[in-house]
KOLNU-407365 format. One line per 10 residues: number of its first residue (from 1); their letters; for each residue x, y, z of N, C-alpha, C. Coordinates in pm, 1 decimal. Each point is the difference from the previous one (the first is absolute). Layout:
# KOLNU-407365
NUM	A	X:Y:Z:X:Y:Z:X:Y:Z  ...
***
This chain:
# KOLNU-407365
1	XXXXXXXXXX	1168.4:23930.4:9829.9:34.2:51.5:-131.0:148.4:-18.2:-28.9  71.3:28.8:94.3:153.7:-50.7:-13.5:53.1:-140.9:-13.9  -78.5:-67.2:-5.4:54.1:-161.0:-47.3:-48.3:-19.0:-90.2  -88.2:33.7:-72.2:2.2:-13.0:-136.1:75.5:85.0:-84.3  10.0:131.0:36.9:103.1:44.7:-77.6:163.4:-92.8:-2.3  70.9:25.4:149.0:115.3:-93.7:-20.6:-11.9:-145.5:-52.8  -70.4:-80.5:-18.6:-9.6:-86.5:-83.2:-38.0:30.1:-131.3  -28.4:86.1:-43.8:-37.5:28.6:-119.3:171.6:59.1:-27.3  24.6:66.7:66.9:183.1:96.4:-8.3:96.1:-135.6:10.4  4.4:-92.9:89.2:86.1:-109.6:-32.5:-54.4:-92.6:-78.2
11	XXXXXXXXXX	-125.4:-31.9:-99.5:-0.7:-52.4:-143.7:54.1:38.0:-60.9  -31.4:148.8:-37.5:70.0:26.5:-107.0:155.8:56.2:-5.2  53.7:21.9:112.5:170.3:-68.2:-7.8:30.2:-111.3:-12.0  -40.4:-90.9:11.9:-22.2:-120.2:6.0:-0.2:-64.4:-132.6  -103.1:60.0:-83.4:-14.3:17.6:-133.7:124.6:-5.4:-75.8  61.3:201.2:7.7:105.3:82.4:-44.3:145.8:-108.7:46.5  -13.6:-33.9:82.8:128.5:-48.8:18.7:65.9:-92.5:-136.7  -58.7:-106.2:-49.0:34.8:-82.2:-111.7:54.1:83.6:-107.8  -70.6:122.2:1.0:-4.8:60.7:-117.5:149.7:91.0:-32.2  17.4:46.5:167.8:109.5:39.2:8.4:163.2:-104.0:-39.4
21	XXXXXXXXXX	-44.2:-148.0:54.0:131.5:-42.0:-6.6:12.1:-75.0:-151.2  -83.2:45.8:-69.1:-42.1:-68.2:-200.3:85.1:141.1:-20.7  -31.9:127.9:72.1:106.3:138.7:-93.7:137.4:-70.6:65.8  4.0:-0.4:104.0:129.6:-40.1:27.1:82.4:-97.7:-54.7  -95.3:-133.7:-59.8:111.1:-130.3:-50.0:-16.5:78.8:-154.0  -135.9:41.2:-49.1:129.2:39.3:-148.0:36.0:150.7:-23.7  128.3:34.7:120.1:21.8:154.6:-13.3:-28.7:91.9:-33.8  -161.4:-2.5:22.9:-105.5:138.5:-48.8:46.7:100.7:145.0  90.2:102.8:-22.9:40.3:66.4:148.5:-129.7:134.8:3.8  -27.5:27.7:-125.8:-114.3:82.5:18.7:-163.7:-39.9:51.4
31	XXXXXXXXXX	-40.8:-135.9:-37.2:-115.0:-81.5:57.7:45.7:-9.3:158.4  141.9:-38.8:3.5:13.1:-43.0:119.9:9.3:119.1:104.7  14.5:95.2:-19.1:-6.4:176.1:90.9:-111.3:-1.6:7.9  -81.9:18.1:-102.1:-166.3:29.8:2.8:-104.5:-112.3:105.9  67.9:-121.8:-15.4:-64.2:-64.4:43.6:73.6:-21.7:163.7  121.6:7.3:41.9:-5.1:75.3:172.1:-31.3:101.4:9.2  -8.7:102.1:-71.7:-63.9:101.2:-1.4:-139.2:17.9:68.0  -60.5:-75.7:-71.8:-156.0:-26.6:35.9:-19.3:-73.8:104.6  98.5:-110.2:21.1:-19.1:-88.0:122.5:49.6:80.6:131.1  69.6:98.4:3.9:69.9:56.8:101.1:-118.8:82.4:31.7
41	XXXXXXXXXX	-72.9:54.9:-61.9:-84.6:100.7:2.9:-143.7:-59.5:103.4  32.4:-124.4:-64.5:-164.4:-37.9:56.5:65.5:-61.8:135.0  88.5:-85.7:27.0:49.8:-5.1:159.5:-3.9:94.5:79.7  33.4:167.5:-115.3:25.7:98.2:152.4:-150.7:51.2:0.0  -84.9:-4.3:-70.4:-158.2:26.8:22.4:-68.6:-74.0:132.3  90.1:-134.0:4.3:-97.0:-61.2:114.6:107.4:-23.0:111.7  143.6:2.9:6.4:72.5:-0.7:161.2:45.4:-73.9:-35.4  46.7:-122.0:-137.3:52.9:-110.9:-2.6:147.2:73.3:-3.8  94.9:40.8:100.1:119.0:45.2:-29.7:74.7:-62.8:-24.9  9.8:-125.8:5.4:159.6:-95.0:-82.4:-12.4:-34.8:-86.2
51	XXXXXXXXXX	-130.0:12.3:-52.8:-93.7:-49.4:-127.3:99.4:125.6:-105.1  -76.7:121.9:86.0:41.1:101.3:-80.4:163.8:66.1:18.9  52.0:-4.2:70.8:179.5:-24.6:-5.7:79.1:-100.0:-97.6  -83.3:-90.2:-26.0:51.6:-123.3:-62.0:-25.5:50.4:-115.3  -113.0:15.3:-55.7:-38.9:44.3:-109.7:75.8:156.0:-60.4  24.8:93.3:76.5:57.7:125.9:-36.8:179.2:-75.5:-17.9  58.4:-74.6:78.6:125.3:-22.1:-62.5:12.3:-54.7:-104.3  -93.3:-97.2:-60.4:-26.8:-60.6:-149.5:-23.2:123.8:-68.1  -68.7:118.8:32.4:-2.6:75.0:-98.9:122.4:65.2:-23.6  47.5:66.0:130.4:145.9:45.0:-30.3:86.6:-52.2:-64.5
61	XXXXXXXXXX	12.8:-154.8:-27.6:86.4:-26.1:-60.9:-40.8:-22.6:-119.9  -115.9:-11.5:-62.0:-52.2:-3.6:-123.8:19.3:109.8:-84.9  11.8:128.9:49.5:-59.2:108.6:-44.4:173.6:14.2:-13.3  110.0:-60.8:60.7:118.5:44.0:-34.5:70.1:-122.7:-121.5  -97.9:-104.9:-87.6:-6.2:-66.2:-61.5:86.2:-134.8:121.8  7.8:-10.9:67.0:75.2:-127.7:109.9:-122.4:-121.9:25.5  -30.6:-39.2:-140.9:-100.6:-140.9:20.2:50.5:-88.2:82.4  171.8:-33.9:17.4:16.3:-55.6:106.3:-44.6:12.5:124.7  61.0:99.0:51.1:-38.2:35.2:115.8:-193.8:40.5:27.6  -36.2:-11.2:-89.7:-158.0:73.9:13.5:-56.3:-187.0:50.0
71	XXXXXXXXXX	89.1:-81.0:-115.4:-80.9:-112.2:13.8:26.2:-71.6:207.2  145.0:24.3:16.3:43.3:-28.2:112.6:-100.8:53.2:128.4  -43.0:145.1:-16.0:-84.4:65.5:84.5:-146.2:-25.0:-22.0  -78.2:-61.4:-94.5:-105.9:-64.0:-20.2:-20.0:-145.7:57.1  130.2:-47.8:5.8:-51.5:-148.9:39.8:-2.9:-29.4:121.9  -89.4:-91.8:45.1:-81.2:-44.8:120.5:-137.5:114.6:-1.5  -31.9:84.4:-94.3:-101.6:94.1:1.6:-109.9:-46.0:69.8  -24.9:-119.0:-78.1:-138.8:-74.6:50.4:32.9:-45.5:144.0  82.8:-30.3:48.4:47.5:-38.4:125.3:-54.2:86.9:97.0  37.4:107.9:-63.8:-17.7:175.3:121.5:-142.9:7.2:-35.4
81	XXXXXXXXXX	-43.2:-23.1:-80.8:-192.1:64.8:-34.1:-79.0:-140.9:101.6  39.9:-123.2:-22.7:-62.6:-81.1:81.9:32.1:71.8:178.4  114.7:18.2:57.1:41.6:42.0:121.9:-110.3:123.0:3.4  -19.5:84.4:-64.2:-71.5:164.1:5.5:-138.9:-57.7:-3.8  -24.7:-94.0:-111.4:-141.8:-59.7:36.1:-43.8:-45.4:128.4  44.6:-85.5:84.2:-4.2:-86.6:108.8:-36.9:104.1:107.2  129.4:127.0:-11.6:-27.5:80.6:103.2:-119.6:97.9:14.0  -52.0:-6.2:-135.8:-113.0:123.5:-28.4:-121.8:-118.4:43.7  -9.3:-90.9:-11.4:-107.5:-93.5:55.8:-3.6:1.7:141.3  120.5:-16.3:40.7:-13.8:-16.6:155.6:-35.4:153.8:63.0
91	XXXXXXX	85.7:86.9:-73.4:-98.7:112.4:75.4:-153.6:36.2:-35.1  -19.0:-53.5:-133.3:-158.3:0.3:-21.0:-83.6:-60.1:74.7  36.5:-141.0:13.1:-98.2:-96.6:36.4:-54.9:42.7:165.6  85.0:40.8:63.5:-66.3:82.9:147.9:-142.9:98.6:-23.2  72.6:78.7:-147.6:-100.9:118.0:14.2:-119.9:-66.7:-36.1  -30.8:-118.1:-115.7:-102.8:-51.0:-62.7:-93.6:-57.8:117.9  93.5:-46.5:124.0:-110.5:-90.5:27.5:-61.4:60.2:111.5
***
């Protein structure tokens, strides 16, 4: 039951992510809180912690209007969700088989 959920939890960050860095290139700082907001939320639901560290400093700096810096702490996002993916497989794939 747990690998379909975390694959279902890293789609749809996976998803959210684009969406986040469209608030970020046209300085929506309120889309862009809401939307680490939500992404931070669903990393710390499943253990993705750099997922969700990464994501809470984009919010911090969003929420203090610093699109710079929000955009600086967002990027390589997808970088860290592929790394959090890889690792949630490898500890899955033991239990599956």
């Amino acid at each position: 039951m747990l690998g379909p959920l975390m694959g279902q939890c890293l789609a749809d960050i996976a998803e959210r992510l684009p969406l986040l860095g469209a608030a970020l290139g046209r300085g929506d700082a309120k889309a862009a809180e809401e939307g680490a907001h939500a992404l931070a939320g669903m990393a710390a639901s499943y253990g993705l912690a750099a997922v969700e560290r990464q994501m809470r400093a984009v919010l911090a700096a969003a929420r203090e209007g610093d699109l710079d810096r929000a955009g600086r702490a967002a990027r390589h996002a997808d970088t860290e969700l592929a790394r959090a993916a890889q690792e949630v497989r490898s500890v899955l794939q033991p239990i599956a088989a």
